[in-house]
N, C-alpha and C positions, 0 to 999 in steps of 0.2 A: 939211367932212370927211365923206366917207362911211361911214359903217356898216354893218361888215356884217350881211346879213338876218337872220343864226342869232345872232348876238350881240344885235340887236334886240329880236328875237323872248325871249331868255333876261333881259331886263331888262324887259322887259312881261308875264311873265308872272303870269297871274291865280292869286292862292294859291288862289282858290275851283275853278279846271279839277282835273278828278278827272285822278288820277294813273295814268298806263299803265303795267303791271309790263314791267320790263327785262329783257334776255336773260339769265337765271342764269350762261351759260356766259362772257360776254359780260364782266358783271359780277364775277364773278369774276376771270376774266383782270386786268382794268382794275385792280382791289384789289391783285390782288397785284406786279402792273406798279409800282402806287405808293410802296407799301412799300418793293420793291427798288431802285427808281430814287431814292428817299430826297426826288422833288423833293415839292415844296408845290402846294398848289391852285392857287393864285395863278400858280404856272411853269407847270403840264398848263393852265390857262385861255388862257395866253396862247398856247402850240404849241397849242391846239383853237380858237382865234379865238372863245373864245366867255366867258362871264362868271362869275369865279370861282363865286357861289350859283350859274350852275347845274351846275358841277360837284357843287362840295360837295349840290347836292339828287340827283342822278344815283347818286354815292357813298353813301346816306344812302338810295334806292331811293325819293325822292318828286320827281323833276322830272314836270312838268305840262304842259313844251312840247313839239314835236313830236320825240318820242324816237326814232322811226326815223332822221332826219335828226343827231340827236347823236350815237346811236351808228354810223352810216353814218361818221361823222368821226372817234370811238373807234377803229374799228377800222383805218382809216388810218393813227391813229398807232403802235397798239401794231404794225403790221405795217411800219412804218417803223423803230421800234425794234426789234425781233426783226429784223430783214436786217440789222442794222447792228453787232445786239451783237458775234457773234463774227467778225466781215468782216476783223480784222487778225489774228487766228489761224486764221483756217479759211475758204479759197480754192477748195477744190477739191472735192469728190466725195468722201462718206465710201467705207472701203474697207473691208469687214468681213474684215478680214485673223483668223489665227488666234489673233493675241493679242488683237486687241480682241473678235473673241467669249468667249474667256475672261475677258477685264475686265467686257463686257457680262453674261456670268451674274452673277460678284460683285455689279453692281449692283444688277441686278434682283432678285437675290435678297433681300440690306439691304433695297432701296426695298419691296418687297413683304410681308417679315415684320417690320420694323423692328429689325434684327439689327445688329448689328457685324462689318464685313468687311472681308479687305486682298488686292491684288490687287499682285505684285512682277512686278516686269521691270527688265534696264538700258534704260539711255538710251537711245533709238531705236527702240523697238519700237512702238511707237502709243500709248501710255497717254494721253498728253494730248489724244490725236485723239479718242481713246476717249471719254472722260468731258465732253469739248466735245458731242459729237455727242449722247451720253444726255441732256447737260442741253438741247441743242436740240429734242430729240421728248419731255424731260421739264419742263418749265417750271416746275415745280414743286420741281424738287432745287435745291440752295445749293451752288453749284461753288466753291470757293475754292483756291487756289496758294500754297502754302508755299514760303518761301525763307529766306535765311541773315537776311533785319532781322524776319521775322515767326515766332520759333523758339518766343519765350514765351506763355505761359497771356495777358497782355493781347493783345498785337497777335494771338492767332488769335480770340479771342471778340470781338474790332474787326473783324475783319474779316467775320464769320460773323455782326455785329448788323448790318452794312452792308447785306448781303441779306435778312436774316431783318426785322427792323424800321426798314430805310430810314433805317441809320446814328444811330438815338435814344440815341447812348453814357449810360449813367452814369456816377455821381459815381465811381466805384471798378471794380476788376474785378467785383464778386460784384453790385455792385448791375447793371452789365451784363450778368451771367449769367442774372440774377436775372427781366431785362425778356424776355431771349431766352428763355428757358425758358419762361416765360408765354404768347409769342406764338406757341411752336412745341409746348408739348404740344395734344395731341389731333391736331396736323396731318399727320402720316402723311407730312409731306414727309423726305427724305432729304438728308444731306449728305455731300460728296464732296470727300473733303482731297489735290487731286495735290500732287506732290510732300511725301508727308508726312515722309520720311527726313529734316528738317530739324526737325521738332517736338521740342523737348524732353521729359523725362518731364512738368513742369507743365502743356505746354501740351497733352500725349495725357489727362492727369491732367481739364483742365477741360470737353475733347469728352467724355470717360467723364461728368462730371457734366450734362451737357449730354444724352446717351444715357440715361439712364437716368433724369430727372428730366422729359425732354420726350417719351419713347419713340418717338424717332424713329430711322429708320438711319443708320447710318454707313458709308464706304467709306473706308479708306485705301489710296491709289496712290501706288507711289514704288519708288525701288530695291530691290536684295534685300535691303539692310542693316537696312531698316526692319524685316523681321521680327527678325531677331538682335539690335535693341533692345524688341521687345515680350515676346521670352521671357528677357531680361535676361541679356545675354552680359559680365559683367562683377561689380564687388563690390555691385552692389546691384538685384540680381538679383528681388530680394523686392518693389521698388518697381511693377514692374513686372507684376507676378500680377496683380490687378484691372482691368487692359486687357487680357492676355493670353489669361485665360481667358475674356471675353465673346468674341473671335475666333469666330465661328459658321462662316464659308466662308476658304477660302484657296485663290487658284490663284497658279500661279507657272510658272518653268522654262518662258518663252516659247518656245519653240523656231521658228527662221525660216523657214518652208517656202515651193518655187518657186514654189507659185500663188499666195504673199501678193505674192509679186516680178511674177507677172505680172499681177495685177489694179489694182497701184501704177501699172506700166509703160502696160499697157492706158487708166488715168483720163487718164492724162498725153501719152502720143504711142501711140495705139493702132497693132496693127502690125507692130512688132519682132520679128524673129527668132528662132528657138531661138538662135544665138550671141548674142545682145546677149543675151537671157533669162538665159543661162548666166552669162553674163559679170557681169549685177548680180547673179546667187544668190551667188556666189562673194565680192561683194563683202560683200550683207547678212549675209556669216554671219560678220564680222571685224566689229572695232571701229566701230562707229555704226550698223550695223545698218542699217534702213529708211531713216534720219534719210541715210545715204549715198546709195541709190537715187535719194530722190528730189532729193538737191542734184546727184546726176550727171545724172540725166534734164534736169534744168532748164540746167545748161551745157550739154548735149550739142544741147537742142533752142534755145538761142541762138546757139549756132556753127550750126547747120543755117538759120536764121532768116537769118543776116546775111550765111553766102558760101553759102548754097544749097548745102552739103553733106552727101549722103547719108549718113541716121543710120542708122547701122550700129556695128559691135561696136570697129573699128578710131578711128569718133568720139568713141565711149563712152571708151576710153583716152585720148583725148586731152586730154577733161574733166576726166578723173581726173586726169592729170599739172599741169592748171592749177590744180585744186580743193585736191590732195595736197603737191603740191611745195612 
């Protein structure tokens, strides 16, 4: 059997070879890659082809063998990982349309003061593009998606220890809050709840314990409904005062404007006409919003793909009537 030369080389090495310090920026990454991925040494050794001690010596900042060459293979993977993470959500060309710049301040501003923030729009307007793309040029923030099975105080601090400490649940909720809180104060990283219109008060109740125990930020994204539960629109209204009043930013009232339609239009089949322009403004400003554009652009450009017909405003209808009907 042959061996390879770097895995060799990491099973001979001499504990007496003095230790060459590693890329900080490098090493860092690599840390916090492992944490979030939740895998073990023993799984990073074997996608590194190389030998668990010299990970664990690399993590530990005392490998002895030749460290250009390891982390030359580090960086391999984490950039194999990072093209991969978001590949089934996000295809295309961010579009800094006007809502996502306004989601984009919310964020920035949380991730920068360690503040608590929410950022409302309906369905379609980019929020989930949004906050995909912040945590792509942010590596550092904890993206998590709330939905109707992850409403309670457990399943979101499960899911928020999954990123935060590489899934190490405890015995109970609090003892899991308890680990998360540890590993995230002082880290200035930010966490980002899309879809949080689905959080119960418990579970808004245990990110506020979480905010203020780890002093990190917070963003909540989600429909408009989720404000009129934080200022408690109902008989227990009072529950809701100590998430309410940390609220530091809030933007809202996305409104659609024609050069969000034409820079969706432009990523996609650059080109188009003022009547097809016309034609999708007219659509994004009804029911689905952006989420409509770009399911009509993408029929309209596989009818064009398959009988080679010119896309135009009259194709565009035509998508519509297969997409709608």
């Amino acid at each position: 059997m042959t061996i390879n030369p770097a895995l060799k080389e990491d099973l001979s090495n001499n504990k007496d070879t003095p230790v060459k310090p590693v890329t900080d920026t490098l090493h860092r990454d690599f840390v916090l890659w492992k944490e979030q991925s939740g895998k073990t040494v023993a799984v990073i050794a074997n996608m590194l082809d190389r030998s668990a001690a010299a990970v664990s010596q690399y993590l530990n900042r005392k490998y002895a063998g030749n460290i250009v060459e390891l982390e030359k293979d580090i960086r391999n993977l984490l950039s194999r990982h990072n093209n991969l993470e978001f590949a089934a959500r996000d295809t295309r060309g961010f579009c800094s349309t006007h809502a996502a710049t306004l989601i984009w301040e919310v964020l920035e501003y949380c991730d920068g003061k360690c503040k608590m923030g929410v950022a409302l729009a309906p369905s379609g307007t980019g929020k989930s593009t949004a906050c995909i793309e912040y945590k792509r040029k942010n590596r550092m923030s904890i993206l998590i998606t709330a939905h109707i099975r992850t409403r309670t105080d457990g399943a979101i601090i499960r899911l928020i220890a999954k990123q935060a400490i590489g899934g190490a649940i405890g015995r109970s909720i609090s003892d899991t809050l308890d680990r998360v809180v540890e590993r995230l104060t002082a880290s200035r990283r930010l966490l980002i709840i899309d879809d949080a219109h689905f959080l119960s008060w418990e579970a808004y109740e245990i990110v506020r314990k979480l905010h203020d125990c780890a002093g990190i930020g917070v963003v909540y994204v989600g429909q408009e409904r989720l404000y009129e539960q934080m200022r408690g629109a109902s008989n227990k209204a009072y529950l809701y005062d100590q998430i309410y009043s940390r609220i530091a930013i809030k933007r809202s009232n996305f409104a659609i404007r024609k050069k969000d339609v034409r820079m969706i239009a432009d990523n996609i089949c650059p080109g188009l006409d003022k009547a097809c322009i016309d034609f999708l403004y007219q659509r994004a400003r009804g029911k689905g919003r952006l989420r409509v554009v770009d399911n009509l652009l993408d029929m309209a450009m596989q009818i064009h793909k398959e009988f080679n017909r010119p896309l135009n405003a009259g194709l565009l209808r035509e998508a519509e009537r297969l997409l709608m009907s």
